[in-house]
N, C-alpha and C positions, 0 to 999 in steps of 0.2 A: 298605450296598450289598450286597447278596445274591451276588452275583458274585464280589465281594473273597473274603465270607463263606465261599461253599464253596471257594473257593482254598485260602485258610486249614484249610479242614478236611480239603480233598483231601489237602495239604502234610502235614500234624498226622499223617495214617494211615500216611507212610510215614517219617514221619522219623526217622532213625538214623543222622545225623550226631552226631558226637561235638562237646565244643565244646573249644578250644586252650584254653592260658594265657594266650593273651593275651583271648581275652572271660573265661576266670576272673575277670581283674584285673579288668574293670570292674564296674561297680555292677548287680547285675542284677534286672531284675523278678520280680514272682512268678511261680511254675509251675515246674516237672520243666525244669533244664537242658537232658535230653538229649530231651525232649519238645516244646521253646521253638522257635520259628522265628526266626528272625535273618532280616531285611526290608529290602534295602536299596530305598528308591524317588529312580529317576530322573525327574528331570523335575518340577519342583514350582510351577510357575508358571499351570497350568492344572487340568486334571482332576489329577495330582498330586498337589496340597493336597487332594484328596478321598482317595484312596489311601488318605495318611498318617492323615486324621482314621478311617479304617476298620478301620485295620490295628494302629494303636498303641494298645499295651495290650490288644488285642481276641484273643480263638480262639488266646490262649496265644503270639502274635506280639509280637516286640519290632524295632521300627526305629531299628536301629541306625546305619544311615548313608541321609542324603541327600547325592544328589547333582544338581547341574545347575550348568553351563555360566555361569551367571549368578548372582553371588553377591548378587547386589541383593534379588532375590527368594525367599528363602530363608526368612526372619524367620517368619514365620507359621508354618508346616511345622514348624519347629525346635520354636516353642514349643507350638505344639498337642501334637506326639509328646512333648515332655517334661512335659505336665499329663497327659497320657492313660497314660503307662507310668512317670514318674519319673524318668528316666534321659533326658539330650538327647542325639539321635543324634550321629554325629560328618559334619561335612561334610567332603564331597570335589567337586571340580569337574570330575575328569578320571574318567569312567566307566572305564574300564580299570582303575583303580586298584582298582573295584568287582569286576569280574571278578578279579583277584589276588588279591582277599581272601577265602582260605578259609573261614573265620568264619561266612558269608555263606549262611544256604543258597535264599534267593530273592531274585528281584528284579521289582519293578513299575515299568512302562516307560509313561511318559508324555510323551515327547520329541514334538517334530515327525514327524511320518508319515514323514520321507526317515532317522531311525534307527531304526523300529520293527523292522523285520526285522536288522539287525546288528546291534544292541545284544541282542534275543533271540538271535539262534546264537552269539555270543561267550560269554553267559552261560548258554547250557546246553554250549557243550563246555567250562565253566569248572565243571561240576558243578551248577550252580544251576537251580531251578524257576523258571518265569515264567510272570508275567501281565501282560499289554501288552494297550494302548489299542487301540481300535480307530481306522482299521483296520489288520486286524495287519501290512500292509505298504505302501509306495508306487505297487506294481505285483505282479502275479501270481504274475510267476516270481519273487520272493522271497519271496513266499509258502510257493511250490512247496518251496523251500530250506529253512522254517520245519518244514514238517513232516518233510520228510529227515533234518532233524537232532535233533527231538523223538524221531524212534521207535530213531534210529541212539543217543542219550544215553538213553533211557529216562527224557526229562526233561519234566514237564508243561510244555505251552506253553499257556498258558488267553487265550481273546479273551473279553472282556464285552461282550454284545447284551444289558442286564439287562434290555429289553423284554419276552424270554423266561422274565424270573423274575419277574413279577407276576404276583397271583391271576387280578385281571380279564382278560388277557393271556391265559390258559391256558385259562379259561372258555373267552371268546372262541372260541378256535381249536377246540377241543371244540366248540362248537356248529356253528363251522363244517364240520367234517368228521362231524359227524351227520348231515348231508344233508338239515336241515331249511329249509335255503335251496333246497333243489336244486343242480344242475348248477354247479358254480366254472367259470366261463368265464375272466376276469381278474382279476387281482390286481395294484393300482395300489398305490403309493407317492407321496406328496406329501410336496417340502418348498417352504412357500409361505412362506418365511421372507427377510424384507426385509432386502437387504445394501445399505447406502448405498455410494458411490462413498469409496476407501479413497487418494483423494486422488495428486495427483502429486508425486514429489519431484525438486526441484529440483539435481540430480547425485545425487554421491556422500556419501553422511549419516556422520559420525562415528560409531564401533563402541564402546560404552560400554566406560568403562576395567574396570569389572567383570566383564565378560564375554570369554570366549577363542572369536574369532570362527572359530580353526582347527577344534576341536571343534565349534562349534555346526554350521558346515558339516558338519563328518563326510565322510561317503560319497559327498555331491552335490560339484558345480564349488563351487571358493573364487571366489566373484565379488563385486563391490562391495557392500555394501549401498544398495538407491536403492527403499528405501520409507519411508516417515515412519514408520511402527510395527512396529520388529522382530518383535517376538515373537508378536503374532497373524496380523499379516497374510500372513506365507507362506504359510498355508493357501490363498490365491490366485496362487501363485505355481508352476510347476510341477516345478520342482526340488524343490521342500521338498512340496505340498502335492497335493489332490486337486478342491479344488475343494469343493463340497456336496455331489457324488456321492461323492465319498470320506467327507465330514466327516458330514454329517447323513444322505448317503440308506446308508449301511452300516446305519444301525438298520430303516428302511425298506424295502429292499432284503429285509433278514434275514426279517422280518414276513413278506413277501411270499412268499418264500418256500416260511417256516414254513408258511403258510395254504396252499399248493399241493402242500406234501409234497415238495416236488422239493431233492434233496440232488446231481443232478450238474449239469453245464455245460449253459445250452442248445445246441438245435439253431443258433442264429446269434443274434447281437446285432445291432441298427439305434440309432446315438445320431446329434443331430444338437444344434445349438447356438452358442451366442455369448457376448457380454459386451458390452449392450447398455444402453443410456438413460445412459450418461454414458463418458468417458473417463478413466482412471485409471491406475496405474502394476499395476494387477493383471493375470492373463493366464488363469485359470481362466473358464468358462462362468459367469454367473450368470442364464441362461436355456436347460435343456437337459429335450429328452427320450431317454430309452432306451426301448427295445421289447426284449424277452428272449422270443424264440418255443423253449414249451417240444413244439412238437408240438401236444396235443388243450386245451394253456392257452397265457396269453402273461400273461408281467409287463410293467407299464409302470413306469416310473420317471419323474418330473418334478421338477425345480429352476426355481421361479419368483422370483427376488432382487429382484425389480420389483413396487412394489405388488398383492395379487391377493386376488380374495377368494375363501372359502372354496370348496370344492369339494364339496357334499353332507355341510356340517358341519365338514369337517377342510380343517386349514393344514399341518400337519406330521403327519401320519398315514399310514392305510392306507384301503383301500376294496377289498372284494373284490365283483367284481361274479358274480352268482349267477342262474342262471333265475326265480327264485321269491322275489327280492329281494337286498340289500345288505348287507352289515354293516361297518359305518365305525369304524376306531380313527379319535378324536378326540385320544387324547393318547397316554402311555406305559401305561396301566394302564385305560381304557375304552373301550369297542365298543357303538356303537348299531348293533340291528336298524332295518331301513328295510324295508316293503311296496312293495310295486308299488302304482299308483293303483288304486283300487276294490276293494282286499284288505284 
């Protein structure tokens, strides 16, 4: 993952933390002690488990501690970082614990969207670099609070949109802003991505004995759990989650963007939406569009969770619409040119 990668390397440039007796004692991988990154990653249940297979052993990084909430799902994580560096990280299930450990000089955060932003400002006024999921917060204004305390710590806080680090992706955009489409009028984002009905549950579900449901709440209300699948399904849910505008259209979105050049807030936002073709214990939109008027452009955004078919080639993509034709991401890494008829 290219994203991790330059973490890693951005990390490597500055680092001049010393390391204690107590990582002496342990068994340590190879490379310059005072050059080695100590990595601990939260969250291992989803993206995660990618993190660790990126970071362990890798750009002179050793993972030394995971952690997550849920000890059930851990096993893989463990043993991946221990074939990839030699050394199995030590678990912990209370992130704070993470934060106390000086040892420690970053951390990758892949929790539920409702701890990305306090789990990052706890670990950088703890000393520690970060790189969190996208996206890097629940809501704005904690965002707004990410980078308050990134510039106040002098501490990297890195988001990965790694769409931005593929070749075809870079082309792309290059081509785009050579003007040989012409005029960028809009820049659309699609996710046409089929979310079936996430079922109803029947009350209150049991809280698996493995897991400490005070923590996983965190920062959101402690309320019952009343979904049949803990752990993916909050992303439906609006305490924990964003919905596909948070989950899928942040990569989307980013594209879009990119493609426009536009790095501040628009002039106004227009969304509108639902959660339509069945009934379920979910609460996010899985039919929404946004409009982002930027002035002389406009972004669109759409989330279609209901059968749909493509849109000029792409399901989960981009489409920048242009005077003098199209140029369509199909996936993460390619862009078809499209002519006007009779060109």
């Amino acid at each position: 993952m290219i994203f991790l990668q330059g973490l890693a390397a951005s990390l490597a440039g500055g680092a001049l933390l010393d390391q204690t007796a107590e990582a002496a004692q342990q068994p340590q991988p190879k490379g310059n002690a005072n050059e080695r990154l100590n990595v601990a990653v939260i969250g291992v249940k989803g993206r995660g488990g990618e993190h660790v297979r990126s970071l362990a052993g890798r750009h002179n990084c050793h993972v030394t501690h995971i952690c997550d909430v849920d000890s059930s799902v851990i096993s893989s994580s463990m043993t991946a970082a221990e074939k990839a560096q030699g050394v199995r990280p030590t678990y912990v299930q209370d992130l704070r614990r993470i934060m106390d450990n000086k040892n420690i000089h970053a951390v990758s955060i892949a929790t539920p969207n409702h701890w990305h932003a306090l789990a990052a400002i706890w670990a950088m006024q703890a000393g520690k670099h970060v790189y969190v999921e996208k996206p890097v917060s629940h809501n704005v204004s904690e965002g707004r609070r990410m980078v308050e305390i990134s510039r106040r710590t002098n501490k990297i806080c890195q988001a990965g949109t790694q769409i931005r680090s593929t070749t075809g992706s870079i082309e792309a955009i290059e081509f785009l802003k050579s003007g040989k489409l012409g005029q960028l009028r809009v820049a659309r984002g699609l996710c046409y991505k089929p979310r079936g009905s996430i079922g109803r549950a029947q009350g209150e579900q049991p809280i698996p004995k493995t897991l400490d449901y005070d923590i996983w709440c965190g920062p959101a209300p402690r309320r019952p759990l009343t979904r049949l699948r803990l752990h993916y399904d909050w992303h439906w849910i609006w305490d924990y989650g964003n919905g596909d505008l948070g989950n899928q259209g942040i990569h989307q979105m980013d594209v879009a963007r990119w493609g426009l050049g536009k790095n501040e807030l628009p002039r106004s936002v227009v969304s509108v939406g639902g959660r339509f073709g069945y009934t379920d214990d979910g609460e996010t939109a899985n039919t929404q569009v946004a409009v982002f008027d930027y002035g002389n452009t406009e972004l669109i955004f759409e989330v279609r969770g209901l059968d749909t078919k493509p849109f000029r080639g792409a399901t989960i993509g981009n489409i920048f619409h242009c005077t003098d034709g199209h140029l369509v991401f199909t996936n993460y890494s390619t862009a078809n040119r499209l002519r006007p008829q009779g060109q």
